[in-house]
Backbone as ProteinMPNN parsed JSONL, in Angstrom:
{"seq_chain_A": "XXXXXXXXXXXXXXXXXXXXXXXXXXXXXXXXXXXXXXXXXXXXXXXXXXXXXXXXXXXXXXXXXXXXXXXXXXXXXXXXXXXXXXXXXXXXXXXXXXXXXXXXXXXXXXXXXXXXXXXXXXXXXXXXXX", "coords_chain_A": {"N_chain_A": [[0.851, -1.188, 0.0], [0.712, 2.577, -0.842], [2.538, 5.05, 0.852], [0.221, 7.508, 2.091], [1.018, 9.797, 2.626], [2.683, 10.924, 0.36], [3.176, 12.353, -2.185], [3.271, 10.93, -4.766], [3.081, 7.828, -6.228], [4.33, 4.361, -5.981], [3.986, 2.004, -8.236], [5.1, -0.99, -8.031], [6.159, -2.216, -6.026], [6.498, -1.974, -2.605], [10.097, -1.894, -2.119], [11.893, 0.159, -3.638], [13.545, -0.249, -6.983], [15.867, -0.866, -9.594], [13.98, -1.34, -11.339], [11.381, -0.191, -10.935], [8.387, 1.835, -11.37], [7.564, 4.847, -11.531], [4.614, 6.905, -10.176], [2.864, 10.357, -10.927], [4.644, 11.976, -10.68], [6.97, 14.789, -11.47], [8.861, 16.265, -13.512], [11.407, 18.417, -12.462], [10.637, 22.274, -12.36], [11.632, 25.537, -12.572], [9.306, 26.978, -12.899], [7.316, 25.27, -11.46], [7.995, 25.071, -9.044], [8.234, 27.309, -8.296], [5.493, 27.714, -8.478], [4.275, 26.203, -6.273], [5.331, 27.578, -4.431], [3.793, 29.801, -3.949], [1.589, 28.776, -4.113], [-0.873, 28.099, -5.557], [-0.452, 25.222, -6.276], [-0.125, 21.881, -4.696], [2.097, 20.495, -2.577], [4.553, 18.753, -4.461], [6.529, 16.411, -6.33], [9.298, 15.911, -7.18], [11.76, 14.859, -9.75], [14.273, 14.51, -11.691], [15.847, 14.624, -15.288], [18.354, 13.914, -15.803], [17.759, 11.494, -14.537], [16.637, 9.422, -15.53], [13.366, 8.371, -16.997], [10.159, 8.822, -18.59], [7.683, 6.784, -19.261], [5.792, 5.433, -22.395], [2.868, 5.472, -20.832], [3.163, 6.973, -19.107], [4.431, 6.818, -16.657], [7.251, 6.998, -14.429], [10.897, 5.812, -14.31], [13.835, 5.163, -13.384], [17.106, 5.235, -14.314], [19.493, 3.45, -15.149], [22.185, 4.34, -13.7], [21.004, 5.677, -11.777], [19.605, 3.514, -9.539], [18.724, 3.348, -7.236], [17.737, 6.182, -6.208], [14.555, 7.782, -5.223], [11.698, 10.08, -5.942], [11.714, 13.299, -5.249], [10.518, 14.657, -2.691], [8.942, 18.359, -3.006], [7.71, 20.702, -0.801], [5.927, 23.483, 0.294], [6.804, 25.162, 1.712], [9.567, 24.306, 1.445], [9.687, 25.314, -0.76], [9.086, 28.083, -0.856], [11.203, 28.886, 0.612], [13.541, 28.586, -1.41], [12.355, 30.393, -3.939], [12.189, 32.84, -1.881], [15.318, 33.718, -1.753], [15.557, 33.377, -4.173], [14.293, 35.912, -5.913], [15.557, 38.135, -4.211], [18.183, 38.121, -5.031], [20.145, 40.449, -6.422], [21.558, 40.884, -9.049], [21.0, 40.05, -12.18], [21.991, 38.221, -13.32], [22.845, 36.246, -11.821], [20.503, 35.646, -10.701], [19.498, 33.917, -12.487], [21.647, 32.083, -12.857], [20.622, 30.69, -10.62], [18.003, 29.884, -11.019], [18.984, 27.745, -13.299], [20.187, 25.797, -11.94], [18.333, 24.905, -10.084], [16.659, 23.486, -12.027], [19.283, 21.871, -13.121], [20.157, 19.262, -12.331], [20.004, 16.367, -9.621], [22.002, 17.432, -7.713], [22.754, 19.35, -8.206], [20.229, 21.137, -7.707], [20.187, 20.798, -4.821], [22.379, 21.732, -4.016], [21.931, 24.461, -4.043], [19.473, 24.513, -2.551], [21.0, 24.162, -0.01], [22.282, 26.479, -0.068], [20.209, 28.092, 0.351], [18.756, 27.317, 2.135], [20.709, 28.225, 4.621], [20.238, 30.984, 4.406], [17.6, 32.003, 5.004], [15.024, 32.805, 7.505], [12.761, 30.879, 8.83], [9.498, 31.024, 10.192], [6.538, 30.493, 11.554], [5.322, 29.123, 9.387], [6.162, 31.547, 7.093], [8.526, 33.151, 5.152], [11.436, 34.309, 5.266], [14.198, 36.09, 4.187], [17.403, 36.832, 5.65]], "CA_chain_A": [[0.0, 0.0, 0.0], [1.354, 3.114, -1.018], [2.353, 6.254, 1.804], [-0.835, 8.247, 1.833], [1.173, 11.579, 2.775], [3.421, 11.347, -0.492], [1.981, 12.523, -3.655], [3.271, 10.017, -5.904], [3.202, 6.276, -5.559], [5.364, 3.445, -6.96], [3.726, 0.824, -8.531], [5.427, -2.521, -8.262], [6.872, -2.705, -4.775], [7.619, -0.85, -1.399], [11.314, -1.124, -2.134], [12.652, 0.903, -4.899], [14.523, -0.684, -7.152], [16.153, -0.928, -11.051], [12.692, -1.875, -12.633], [10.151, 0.111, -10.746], [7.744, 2.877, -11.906], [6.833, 6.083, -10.324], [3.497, 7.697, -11.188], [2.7, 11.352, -10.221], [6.296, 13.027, -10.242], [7.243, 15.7, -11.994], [10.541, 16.987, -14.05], [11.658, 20.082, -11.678], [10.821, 23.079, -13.339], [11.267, 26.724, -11.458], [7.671, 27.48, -12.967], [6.613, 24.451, -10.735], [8.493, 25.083, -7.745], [7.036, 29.02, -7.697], [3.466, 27.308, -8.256], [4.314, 25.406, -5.174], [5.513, 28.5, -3.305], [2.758, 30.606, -4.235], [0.104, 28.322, -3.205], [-1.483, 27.24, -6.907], [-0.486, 23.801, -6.766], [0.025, 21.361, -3.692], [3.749, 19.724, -2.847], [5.211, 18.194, -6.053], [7.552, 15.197, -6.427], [10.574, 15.885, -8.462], [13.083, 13.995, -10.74], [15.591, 15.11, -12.825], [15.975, 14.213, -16.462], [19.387, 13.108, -15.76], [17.746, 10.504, -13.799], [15.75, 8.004, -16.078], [12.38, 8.954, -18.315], [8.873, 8.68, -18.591], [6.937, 5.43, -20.626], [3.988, 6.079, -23.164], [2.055, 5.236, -19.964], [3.222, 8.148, -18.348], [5.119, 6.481, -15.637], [8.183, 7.488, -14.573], [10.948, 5.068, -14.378], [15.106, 6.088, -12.503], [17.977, 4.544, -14.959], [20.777, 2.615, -14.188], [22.593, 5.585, -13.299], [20.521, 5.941, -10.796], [18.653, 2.748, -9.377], [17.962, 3.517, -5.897], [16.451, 6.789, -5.952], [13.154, 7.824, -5.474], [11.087, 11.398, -5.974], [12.025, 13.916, -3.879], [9.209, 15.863, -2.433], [8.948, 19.689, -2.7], [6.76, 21.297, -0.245], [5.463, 24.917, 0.479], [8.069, 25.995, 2.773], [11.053, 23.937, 0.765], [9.62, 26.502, -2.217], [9.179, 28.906, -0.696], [12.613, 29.304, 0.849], [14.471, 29.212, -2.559], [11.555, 32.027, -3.854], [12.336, 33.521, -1.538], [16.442, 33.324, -2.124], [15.529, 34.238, -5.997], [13.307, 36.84, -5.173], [16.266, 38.701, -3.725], [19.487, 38.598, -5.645], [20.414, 41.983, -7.348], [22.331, 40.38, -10.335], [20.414, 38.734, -12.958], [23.234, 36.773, -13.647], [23.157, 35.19, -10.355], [19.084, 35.041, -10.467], [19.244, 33.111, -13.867], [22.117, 31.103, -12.286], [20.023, 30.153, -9.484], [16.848, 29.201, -12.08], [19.488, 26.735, -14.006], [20.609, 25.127, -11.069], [16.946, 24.179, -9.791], [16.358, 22.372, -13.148], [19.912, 21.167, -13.682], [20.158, 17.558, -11.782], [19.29, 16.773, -8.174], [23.225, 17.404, -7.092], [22.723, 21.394, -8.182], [19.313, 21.848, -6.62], [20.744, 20.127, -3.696], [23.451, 22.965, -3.37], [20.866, 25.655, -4.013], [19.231, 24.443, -1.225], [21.426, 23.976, 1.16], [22.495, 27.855, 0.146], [19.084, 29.016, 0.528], [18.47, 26.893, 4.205], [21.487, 29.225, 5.499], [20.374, 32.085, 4.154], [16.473, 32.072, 5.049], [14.06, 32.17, 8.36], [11.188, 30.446, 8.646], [8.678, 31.364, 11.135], [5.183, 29.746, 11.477], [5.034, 29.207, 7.654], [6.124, 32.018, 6.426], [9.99, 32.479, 5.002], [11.917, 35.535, 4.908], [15.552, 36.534, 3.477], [18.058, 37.551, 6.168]], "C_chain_A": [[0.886, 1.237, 0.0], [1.19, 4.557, 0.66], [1.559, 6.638, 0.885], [-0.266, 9.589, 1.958], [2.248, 11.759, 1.544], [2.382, 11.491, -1.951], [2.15, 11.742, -4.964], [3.161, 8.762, -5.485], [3.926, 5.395, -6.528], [4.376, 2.422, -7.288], [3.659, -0.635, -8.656], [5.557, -3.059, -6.885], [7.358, -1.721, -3.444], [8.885, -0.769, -1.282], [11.899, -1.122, -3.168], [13.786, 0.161, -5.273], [14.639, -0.34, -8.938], [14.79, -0.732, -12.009], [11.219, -1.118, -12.276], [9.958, 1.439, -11.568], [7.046, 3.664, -11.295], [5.474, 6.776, -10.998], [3.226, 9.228, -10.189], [3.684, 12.199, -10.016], [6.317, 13.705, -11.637], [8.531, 16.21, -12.472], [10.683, 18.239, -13.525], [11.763, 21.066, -13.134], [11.023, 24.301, -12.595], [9.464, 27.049, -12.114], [6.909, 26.562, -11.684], [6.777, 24.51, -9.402], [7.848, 26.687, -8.178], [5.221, 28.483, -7.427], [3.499, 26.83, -6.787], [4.679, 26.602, -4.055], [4.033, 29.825, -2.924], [1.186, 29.982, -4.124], [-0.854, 27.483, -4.332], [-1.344, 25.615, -6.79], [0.304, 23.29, -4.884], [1.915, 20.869, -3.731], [3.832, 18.959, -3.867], [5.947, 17.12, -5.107], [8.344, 15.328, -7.707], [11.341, 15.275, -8.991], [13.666, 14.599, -11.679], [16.157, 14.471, -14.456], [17.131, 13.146, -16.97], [19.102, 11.493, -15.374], [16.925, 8.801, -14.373], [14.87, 9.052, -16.866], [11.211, 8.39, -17.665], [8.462, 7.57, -19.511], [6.128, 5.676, -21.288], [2.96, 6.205, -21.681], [2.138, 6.034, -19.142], [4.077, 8.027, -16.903], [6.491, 6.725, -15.671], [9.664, 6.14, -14.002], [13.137, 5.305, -14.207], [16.128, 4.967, -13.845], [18.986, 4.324, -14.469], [21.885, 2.72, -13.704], [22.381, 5.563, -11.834], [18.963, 4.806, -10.22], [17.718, 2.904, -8.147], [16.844, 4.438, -5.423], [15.022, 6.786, -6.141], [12.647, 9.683, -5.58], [11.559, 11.898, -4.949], [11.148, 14.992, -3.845], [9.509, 17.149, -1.767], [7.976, 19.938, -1.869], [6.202, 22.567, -0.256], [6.546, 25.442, 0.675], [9.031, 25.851, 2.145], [10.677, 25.106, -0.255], [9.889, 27.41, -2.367], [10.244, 29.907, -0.01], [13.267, 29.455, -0.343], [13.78, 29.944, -3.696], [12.371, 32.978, -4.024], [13.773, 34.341, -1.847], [16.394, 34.472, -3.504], [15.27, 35.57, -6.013], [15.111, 38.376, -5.017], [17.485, 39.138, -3.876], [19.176, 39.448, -6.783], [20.672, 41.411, -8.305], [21.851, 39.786, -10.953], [20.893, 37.53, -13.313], [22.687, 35.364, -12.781], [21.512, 34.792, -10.324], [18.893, 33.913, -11.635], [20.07, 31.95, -13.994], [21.838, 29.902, -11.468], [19.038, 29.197, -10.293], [18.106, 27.254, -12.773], [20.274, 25.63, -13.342], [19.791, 24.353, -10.325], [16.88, 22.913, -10.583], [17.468, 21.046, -13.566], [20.199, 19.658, -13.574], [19.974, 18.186, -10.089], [20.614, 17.385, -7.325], [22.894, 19.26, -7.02], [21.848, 21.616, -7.423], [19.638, 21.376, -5.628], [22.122, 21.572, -3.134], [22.752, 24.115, -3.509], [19.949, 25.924, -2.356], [19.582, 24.61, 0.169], [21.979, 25.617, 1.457], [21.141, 28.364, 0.873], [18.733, 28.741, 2.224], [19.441, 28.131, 4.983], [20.792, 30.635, 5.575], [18.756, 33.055, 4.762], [16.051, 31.815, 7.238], [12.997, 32.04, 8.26], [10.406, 30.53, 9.851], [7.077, 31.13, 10.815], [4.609, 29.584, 9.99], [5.431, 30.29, 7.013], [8.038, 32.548, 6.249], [10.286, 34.151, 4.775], [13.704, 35.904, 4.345], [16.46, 37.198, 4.127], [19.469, 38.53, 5.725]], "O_chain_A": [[1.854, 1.168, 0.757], [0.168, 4.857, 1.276], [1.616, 6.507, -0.337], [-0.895, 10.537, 1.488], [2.824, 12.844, 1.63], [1.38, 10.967, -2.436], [1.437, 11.828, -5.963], [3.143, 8.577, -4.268], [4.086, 5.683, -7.714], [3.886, 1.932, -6.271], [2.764, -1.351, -9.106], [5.144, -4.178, -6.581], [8.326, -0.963, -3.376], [9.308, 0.13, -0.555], [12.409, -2.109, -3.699], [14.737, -0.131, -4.547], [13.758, 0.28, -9.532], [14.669, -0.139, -13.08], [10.192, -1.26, -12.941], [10.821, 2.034, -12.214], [6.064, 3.386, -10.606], [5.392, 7.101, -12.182], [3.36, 9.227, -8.965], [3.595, 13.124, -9.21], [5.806, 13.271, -12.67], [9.298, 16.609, -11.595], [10.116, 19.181, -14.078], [12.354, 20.963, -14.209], [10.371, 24.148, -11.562], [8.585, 27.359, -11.309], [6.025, 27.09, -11.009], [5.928, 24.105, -8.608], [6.623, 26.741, -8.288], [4.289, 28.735, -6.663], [2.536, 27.198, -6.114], [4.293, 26.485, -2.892], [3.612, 30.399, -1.92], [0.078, 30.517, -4.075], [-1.452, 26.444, -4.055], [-2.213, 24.883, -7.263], [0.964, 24.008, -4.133], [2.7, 20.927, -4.678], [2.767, 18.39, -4.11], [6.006, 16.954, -3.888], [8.104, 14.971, -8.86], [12.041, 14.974, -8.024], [13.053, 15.3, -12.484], [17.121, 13.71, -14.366], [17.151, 12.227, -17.789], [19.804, 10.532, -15.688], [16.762, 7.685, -13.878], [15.247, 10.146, -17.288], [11.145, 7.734, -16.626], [9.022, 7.532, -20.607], [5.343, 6.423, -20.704], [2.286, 7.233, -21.617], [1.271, 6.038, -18.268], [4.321, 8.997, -16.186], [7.057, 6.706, -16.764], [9.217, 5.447, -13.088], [13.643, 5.671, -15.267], [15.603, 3.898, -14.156], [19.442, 4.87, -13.464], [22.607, 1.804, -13.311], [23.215, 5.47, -10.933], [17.771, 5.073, -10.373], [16.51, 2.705, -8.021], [15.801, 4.221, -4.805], [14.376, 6.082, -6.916], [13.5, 10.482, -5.194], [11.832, 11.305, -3.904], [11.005, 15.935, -4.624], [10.013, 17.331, -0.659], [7.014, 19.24, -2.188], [5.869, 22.712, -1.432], [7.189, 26.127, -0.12], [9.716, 26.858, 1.964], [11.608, 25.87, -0.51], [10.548, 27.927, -3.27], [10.26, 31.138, -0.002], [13.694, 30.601, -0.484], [14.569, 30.218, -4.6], [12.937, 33.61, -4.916], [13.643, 35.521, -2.175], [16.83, 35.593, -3.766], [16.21, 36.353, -6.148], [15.387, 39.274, -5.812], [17.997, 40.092, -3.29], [18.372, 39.333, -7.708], [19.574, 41.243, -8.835], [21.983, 38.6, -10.649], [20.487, 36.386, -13.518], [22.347, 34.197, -12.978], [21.227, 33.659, -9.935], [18.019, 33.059, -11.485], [19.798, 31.004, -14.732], [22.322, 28.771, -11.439], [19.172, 27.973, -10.281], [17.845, 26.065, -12.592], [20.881, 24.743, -13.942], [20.185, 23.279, -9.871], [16.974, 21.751, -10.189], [17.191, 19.93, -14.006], [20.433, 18.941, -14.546], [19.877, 19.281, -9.535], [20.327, 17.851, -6.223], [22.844, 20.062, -6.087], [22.137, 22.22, -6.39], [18.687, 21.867, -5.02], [22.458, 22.03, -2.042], [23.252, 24.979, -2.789], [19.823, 26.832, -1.535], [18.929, 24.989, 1.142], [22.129, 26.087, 2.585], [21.175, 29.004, 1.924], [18.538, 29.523, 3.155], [18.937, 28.871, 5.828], [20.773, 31.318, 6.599], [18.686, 34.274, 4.917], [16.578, 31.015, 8.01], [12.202, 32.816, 7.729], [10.934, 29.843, 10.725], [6.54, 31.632, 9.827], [3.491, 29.957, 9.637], [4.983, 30.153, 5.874], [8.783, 32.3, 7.197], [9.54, 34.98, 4.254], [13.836, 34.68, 4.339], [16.717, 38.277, 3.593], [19.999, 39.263, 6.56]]}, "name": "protein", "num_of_chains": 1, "seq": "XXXXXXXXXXXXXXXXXXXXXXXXXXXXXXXXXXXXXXXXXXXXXXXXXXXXXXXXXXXXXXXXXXXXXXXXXXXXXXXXXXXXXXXXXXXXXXXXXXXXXXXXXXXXXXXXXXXXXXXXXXXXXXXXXX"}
């Protein structure tokens, strides 16, 4: 039976492996992560292009690259901290840097993140830019 609090579900088996298929995840996009900060759309489940493909059937499916992972779920708050982040650098450079680093594989948004966690407080839901 699949977790009820994740928004995608695997299909074959509770443990992720080479051959399974994810349904409900999403290729990180910054349009998708702002929808998600901005309230339009509920937490996402992301994957990275690098990471495997989609089937006619729409299922999503990690390559042999990458067997173990699984989706990694965006939330409100995760969104809305690197937003917020964007939101805030002077330099387009560096804002258009930030954008191509979201999308690029999970290793970049993974260092985006971990910039933006330093850089952000969060207080009863709502995220601000110190």
């Amino acid at each position: 039976m699949p977790n009820i609090y994740n928004p995608f579900t695997m299909l074959e088996n509770e443990n992720p492996g080479p051959n399974d298929r994810w349904v409900d995840v999403e290729v990180a996009s910054f349009e998708k992560l702002n929808a998600i900060a901005d309230g339009t759309h509920g937490p996402m489940a992301f994957v990275w292009p690098d990471e495997g493909s989609f089937n006619r059937a729409g299922e999503w499916g990690f390559n042999d690259k990458h067997p173990q992972f699984q989706p990694l779920m965006i939330d409100k708050t995760s969104a809305s901290m690197l937003i917020a982040v964007y939101e805030r650098l002077s330099k387009p450079e560096n804002a258009e840097k930030l954008r191509r680093m979201v999308v690029k594989d999970r290793g970049s948004f993974g260092a985006v993140f971990e910039i933006a966690a330093r850089a952000v407080k969060i207080s009863f839901g709502t995220v601000s830019v110190s």
